[in-house]
Backbone atoms as SQL, in Angstrom:
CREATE TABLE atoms (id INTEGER PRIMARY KEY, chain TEXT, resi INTEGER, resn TEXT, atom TEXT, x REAL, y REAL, z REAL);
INSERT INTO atoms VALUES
  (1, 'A', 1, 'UNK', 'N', -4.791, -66.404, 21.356),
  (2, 'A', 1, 'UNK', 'CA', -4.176, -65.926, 20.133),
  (3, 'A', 1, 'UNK', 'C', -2.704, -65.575, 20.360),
  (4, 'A', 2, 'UNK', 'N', -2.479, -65.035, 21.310),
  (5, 'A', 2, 'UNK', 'CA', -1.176, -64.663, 21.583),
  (6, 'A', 2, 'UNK', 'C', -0.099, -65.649, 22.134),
  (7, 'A', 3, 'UNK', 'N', -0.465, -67.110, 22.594),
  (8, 'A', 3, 'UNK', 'CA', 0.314, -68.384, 22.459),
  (9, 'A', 3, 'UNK', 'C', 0.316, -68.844, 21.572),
  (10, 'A', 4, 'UNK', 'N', -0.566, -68.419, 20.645),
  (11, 'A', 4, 'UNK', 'CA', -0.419, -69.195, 18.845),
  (12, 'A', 4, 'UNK', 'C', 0.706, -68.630, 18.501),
  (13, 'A', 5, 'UNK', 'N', 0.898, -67.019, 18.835),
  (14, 'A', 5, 'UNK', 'CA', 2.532, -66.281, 18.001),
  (15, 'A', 5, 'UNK', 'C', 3.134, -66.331, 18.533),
  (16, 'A', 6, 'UNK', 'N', 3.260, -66.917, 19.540),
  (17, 'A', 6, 'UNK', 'CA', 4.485, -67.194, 20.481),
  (18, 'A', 6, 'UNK', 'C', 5.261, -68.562, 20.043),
  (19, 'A', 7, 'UNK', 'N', 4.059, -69.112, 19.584),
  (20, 'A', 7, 'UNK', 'CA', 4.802, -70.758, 19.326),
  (21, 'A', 7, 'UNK', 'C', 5.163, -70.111, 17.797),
  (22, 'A', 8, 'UNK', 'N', 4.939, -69.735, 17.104),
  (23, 'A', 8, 'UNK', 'CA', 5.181, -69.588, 15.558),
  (24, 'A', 8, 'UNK', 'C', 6.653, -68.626, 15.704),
  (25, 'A', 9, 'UNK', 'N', 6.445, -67.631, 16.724),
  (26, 'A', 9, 'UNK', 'CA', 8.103, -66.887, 16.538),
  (27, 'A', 9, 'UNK', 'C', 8.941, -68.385, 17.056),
  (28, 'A', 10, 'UNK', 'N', 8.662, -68.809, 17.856),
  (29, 'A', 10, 'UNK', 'CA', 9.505, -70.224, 18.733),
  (30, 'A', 10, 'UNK', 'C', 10.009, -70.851, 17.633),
  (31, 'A', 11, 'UNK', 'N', 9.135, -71.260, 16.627),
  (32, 'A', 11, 'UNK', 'CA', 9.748, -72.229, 15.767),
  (33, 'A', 11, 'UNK', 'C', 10.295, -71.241, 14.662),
  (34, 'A', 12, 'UNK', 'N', 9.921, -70.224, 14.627),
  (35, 'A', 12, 'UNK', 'CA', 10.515, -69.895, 13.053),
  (36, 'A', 12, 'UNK', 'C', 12.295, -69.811, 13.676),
  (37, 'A', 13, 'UNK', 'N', 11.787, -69.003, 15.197),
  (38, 'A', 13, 'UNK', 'CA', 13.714, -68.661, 15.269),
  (39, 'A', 13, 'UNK', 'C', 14.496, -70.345, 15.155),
  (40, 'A', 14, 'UNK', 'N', 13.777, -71.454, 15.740),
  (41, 'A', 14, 'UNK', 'CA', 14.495, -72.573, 15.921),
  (42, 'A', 14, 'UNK', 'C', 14.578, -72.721, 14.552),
  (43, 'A', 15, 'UNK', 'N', 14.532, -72.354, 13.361),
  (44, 'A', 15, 'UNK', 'CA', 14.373, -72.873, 12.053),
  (45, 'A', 15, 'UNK', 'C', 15.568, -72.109, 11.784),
  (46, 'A', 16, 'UNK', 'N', 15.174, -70.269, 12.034),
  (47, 'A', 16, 'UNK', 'CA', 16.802, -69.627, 11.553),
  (48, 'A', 16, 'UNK', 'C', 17.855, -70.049, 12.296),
  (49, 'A', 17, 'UNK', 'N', 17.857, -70.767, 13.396),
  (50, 'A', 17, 'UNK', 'CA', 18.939, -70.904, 14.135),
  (51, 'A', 17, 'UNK', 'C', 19.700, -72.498, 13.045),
  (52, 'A', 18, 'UNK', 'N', 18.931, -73.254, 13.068),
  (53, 'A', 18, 'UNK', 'CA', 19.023, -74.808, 12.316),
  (54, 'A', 18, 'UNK', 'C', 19.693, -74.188, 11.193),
  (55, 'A', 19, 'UNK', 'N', 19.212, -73.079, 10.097),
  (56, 'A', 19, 'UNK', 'CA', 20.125, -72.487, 9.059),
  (57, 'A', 19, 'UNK', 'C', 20.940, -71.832, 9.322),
  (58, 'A', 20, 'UNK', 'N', 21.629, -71.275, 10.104),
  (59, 'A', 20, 'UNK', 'CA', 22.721, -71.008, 10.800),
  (60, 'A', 20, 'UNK', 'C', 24.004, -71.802, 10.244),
  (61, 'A', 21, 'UNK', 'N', 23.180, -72.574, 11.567),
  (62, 'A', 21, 'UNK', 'CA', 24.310, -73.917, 11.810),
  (63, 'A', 21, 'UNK', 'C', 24.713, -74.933, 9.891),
  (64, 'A', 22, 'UNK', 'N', 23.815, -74.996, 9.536),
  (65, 'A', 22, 'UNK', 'CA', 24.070, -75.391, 8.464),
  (66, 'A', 22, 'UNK', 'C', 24.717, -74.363, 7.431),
  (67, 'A', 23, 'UNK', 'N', 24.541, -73.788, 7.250),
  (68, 'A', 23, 'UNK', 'CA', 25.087, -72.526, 6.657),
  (69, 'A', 23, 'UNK', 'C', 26.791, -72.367, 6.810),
  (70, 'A', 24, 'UNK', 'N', 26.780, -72.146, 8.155),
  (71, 'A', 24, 'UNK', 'CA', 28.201, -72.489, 8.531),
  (72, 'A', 24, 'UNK', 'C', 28.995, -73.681, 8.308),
  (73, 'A', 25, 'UNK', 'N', 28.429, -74.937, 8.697),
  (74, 'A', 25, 'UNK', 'CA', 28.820, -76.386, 8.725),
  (75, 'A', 25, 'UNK', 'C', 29.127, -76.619, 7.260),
  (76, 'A', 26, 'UNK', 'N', 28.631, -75.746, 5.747),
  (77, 'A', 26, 'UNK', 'CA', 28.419, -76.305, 4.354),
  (78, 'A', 26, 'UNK', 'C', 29.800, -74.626, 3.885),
  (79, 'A', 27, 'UNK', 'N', 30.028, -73.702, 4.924),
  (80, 'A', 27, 'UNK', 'CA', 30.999, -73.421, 4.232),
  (81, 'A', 27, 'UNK', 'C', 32.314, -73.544, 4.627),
  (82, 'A', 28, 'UNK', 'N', 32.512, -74.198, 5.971),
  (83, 'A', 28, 'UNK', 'CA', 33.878, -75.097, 6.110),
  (84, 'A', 28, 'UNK', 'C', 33.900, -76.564, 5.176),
  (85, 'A', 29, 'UNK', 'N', 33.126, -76.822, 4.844),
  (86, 'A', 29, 'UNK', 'CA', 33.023, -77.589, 4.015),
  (87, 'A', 29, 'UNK', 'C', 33.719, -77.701, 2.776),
  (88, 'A', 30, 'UNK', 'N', 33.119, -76.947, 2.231),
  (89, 'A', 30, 'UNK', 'CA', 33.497, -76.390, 0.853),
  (90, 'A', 30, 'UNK', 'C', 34.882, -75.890, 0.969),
  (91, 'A', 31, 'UNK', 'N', 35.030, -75.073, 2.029),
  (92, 'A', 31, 'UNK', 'CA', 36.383, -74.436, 1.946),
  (93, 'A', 31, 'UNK', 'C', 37.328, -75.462, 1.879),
  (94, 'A', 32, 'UNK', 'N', 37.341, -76.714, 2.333),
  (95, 'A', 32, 'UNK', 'CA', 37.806, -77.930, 2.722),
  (96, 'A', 32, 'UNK', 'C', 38.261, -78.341, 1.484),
  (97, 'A', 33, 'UNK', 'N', 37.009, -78.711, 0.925),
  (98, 'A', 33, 'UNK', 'CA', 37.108, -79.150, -0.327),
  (99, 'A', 33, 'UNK', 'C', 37.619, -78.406, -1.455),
  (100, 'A', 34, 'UNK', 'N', 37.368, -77.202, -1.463),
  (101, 'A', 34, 'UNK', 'CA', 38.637, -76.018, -2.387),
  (102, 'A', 34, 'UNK', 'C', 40.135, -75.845, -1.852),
  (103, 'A', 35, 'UNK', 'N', 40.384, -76.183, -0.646),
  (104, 'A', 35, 'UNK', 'CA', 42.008, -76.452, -0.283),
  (105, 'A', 35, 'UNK', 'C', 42.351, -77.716, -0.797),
  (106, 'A', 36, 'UNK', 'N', 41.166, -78.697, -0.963),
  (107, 'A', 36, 'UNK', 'CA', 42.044, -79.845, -1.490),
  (108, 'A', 36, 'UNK', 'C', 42.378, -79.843, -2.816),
  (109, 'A', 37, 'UNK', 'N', 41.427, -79.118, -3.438),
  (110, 'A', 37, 'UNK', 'CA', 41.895, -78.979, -5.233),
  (111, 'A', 37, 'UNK', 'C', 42.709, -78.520, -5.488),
  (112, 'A', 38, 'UNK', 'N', 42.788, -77.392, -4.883),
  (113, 'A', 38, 'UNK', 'CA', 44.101, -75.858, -5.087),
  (114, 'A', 38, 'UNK', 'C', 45.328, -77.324, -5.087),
  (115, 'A', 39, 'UNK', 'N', 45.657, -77.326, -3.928),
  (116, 'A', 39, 'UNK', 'CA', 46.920, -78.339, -3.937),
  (117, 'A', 39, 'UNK', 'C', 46.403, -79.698, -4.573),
  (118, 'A', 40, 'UNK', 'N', 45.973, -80.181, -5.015),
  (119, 'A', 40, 'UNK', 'CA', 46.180, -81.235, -5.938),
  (120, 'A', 40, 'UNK', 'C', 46.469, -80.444, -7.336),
  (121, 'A', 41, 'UNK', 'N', 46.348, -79.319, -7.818),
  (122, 'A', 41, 'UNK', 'CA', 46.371, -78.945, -9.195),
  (123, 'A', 41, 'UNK', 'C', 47.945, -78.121, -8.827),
  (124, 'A', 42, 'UNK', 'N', 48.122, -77.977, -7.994),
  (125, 'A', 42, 'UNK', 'CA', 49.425, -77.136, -7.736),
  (126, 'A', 42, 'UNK', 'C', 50.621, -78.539, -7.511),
  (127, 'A', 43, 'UNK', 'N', 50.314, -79.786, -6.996),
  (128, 'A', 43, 'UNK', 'CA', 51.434, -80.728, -7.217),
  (129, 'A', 43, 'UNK', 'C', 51.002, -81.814, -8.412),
  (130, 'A', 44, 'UNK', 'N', 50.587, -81.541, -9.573),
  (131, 'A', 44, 'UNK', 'CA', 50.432, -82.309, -10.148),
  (132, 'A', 44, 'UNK', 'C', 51.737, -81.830, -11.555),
  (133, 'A', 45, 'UNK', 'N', 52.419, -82.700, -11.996),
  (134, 'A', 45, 'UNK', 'CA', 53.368, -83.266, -12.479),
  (135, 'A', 45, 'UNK', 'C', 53.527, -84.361, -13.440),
  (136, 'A', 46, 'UNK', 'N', 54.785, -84.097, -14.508),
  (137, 'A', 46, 'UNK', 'CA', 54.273, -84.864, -15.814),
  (138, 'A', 46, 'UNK', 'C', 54.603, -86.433, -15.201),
  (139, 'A', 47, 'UNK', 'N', 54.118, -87.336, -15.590),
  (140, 'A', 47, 'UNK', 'CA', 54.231, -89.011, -15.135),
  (141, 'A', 47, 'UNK', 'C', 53.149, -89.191, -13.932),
  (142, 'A', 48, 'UNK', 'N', 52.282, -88.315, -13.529),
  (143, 'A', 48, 'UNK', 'CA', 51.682, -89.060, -12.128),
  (144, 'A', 48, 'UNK', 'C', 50.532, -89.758, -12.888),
  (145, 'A', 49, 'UNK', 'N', 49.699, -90.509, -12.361),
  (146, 'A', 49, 'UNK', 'CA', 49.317, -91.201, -12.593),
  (147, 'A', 49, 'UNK', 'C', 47.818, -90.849, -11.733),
  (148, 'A', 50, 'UNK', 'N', 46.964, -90.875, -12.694),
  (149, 'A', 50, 'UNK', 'CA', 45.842, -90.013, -12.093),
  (150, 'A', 50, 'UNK', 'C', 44.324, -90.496, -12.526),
  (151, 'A', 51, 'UNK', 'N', 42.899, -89.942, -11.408),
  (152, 'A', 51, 'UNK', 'CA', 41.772, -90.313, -12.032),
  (153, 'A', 51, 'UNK', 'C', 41.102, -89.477, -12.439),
  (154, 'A', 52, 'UNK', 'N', 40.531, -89.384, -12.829),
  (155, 'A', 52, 'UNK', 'CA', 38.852, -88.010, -13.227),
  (156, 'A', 52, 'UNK', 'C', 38.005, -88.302, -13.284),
  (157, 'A', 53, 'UNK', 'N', 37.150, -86.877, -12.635),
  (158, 'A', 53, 'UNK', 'CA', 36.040, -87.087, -12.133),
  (159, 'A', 53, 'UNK', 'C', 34.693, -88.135, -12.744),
  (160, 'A', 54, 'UNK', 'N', 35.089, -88.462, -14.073),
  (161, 'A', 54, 'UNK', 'CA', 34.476, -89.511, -14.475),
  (162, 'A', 54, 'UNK', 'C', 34.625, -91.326, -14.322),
  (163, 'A', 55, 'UNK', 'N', 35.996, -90.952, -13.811),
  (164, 'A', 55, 'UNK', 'CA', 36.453, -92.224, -13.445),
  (165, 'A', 55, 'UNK', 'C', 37.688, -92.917, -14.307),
  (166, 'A', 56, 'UNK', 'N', 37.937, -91.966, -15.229),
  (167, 'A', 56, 'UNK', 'CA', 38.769, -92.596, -16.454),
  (168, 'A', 56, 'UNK', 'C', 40.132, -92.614, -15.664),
  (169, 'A', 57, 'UNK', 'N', 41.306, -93.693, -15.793),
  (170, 'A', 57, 'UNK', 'CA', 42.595, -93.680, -15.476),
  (171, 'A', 57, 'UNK', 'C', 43.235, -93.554, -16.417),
  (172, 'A', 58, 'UNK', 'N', 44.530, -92.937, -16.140),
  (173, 'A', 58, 'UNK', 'CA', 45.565, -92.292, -16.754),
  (174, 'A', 58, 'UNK', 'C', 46.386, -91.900, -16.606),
  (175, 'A', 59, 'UNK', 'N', 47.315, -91.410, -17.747),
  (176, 'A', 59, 'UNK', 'CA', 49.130, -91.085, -16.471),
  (177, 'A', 59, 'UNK', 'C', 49.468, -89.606, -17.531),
  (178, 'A', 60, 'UNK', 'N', 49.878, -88.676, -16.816),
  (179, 'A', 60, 'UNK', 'CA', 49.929, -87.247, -17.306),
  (180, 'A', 60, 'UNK', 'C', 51.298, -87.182, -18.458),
  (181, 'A', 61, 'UNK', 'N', 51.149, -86.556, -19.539),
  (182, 'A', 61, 'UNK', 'CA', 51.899, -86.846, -20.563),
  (183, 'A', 61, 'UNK', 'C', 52.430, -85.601, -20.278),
  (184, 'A', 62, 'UNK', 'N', 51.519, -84.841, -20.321),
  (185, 'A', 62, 'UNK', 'CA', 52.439, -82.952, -20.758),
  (186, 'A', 62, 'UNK', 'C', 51.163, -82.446, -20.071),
  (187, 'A', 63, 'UNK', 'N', 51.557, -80.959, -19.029),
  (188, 'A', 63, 'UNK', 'CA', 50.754, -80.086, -18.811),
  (189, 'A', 63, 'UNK', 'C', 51.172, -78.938, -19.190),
  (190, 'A', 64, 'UNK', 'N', 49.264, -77.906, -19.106),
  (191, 'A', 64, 'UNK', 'CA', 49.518, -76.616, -19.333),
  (192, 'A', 64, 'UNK', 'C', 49.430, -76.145, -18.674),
  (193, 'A', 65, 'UNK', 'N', 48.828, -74.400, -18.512),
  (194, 'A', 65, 'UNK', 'CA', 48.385, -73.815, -17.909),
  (195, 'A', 65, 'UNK', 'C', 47.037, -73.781, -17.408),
  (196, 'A', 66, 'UNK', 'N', 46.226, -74.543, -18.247),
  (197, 'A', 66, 'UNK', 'CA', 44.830, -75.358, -18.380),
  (198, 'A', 66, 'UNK', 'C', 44.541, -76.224, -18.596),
  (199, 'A', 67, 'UNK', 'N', 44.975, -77.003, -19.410),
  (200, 'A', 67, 'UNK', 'CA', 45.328, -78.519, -20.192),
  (201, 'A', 67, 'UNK', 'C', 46.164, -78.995, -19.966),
  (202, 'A', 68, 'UNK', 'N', 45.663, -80.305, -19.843),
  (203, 'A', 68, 'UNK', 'CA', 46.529, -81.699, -19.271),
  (204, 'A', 68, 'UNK', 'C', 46.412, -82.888, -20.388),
  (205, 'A', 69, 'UNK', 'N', 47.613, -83.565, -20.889),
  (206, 'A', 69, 'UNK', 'CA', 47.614, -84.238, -22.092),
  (207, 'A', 69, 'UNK', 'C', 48.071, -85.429, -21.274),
  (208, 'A', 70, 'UNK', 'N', 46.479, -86.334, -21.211),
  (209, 'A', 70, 'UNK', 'CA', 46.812, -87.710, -20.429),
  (210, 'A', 70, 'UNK', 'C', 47.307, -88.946, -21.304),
  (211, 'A', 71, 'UNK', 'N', 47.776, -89.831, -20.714),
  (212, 'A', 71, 'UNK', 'CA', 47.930, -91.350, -22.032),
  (213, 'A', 71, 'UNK', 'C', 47.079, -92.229, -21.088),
  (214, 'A', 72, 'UNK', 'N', 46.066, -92.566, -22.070),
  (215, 'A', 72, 'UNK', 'CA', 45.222, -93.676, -21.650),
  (216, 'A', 72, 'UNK', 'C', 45.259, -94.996, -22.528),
  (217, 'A', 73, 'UNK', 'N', 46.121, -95.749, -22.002),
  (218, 'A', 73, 'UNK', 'CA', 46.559, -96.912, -23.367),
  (219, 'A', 73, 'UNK', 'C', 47.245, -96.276, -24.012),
  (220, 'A', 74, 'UNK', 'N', 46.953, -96.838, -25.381),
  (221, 'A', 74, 'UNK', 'CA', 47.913, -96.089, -27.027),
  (222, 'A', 74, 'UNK', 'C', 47.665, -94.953, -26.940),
  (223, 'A', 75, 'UNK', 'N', 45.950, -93.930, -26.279),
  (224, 'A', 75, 'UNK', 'CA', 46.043, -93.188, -26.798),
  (225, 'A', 75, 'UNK', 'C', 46.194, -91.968, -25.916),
  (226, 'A', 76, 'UNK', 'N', 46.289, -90.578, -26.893),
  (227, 'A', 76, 'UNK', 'CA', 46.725, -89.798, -25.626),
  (228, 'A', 76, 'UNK', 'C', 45.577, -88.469, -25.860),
  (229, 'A', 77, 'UNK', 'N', 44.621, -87.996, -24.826),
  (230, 'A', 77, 'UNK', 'CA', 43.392, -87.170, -24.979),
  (231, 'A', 77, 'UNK', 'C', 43.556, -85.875, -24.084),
  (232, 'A', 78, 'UNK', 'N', 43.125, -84.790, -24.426),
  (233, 'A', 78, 'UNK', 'CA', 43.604, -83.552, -23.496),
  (234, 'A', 78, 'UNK', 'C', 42.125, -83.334, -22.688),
  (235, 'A', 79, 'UNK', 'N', 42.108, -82.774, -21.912),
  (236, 'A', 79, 'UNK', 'CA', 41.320, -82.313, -20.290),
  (237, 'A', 79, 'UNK', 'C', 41.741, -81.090, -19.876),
  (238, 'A', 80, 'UNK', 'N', 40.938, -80.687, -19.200),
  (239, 'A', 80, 'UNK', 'CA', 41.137, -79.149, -18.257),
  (240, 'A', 80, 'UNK', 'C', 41.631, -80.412, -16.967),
  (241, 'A', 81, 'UNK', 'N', 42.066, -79.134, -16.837),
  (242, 'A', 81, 'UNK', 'CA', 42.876, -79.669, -15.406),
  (243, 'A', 81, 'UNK', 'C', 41.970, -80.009, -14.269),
  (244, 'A', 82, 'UNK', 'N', 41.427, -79.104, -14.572),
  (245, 'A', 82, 'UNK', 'CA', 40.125, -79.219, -13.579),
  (246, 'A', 82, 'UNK', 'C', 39.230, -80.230, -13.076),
  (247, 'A', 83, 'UNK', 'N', 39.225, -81.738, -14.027),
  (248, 'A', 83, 'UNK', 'CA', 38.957, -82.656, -14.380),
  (249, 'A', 83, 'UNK', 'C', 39.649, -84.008, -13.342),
  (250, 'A', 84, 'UNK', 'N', 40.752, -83.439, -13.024),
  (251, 'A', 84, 'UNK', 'CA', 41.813, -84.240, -12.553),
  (252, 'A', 84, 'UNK', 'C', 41.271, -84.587, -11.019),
  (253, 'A', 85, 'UNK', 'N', 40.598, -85.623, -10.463),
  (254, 'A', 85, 'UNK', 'CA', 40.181, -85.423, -9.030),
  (255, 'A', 85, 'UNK', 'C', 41.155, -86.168, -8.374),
  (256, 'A', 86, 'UNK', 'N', 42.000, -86.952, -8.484),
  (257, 'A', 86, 'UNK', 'CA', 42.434, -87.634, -7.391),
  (258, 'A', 86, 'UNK', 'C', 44.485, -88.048, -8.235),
  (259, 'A', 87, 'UNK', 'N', 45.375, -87.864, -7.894),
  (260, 'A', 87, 'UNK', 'CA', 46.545, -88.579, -7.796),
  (261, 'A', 87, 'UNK', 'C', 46.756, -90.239, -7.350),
  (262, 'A', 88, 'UNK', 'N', 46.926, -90.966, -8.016),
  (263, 'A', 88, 'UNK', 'CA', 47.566, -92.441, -7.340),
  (264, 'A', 88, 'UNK', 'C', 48.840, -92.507, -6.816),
  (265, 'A', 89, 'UNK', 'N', 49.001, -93.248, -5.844),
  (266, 'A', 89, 'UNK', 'CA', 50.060, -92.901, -5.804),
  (267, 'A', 89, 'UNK', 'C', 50.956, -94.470, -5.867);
């Protein structure tokens, strides 16, 4: 009985240890990925030419403080900024 709880503490710690590591590994991650937004929304500028997260292309007409007034063709549609994933360059 007492090698049965020996193997069960064995694996549970190898389990908290495995969430650990992941735990850690998913918040450099993220942090990664929130430094890249911060500065893409901090150099974005009227004329760049840009995608979103849906995939739509477009070139920045006028920004706000929240809103971004893109021209897609003739026409021209507003977005949160937030929307904005990638610069062309």
């Amino acid at each position: 009985m007492e090698n049965v709880f020996n193997d069960l503490l064995m694996v549970l710690f190898v389990m908290v240890v495995l969430f650990v590591i992941y735990t850690i590994i998913s918040y450099f991650r993220l942090k990664k990925t929130r430094k890249y937004y911060a500065d893409l929304q901090n150099s974005l500028k009227k004329g760049d030419e840009v995608i979103f997260l849906g995939g739509v292309y477009g070139k920045i007409d006028k920004l706000t403080k929240t809103c971004a007034y893109i021209k897609t063709g003739n026409n021209i549609i507003k977005v949160k900024r937030e929307t904005i994933s990638q610069i062309i360059k």
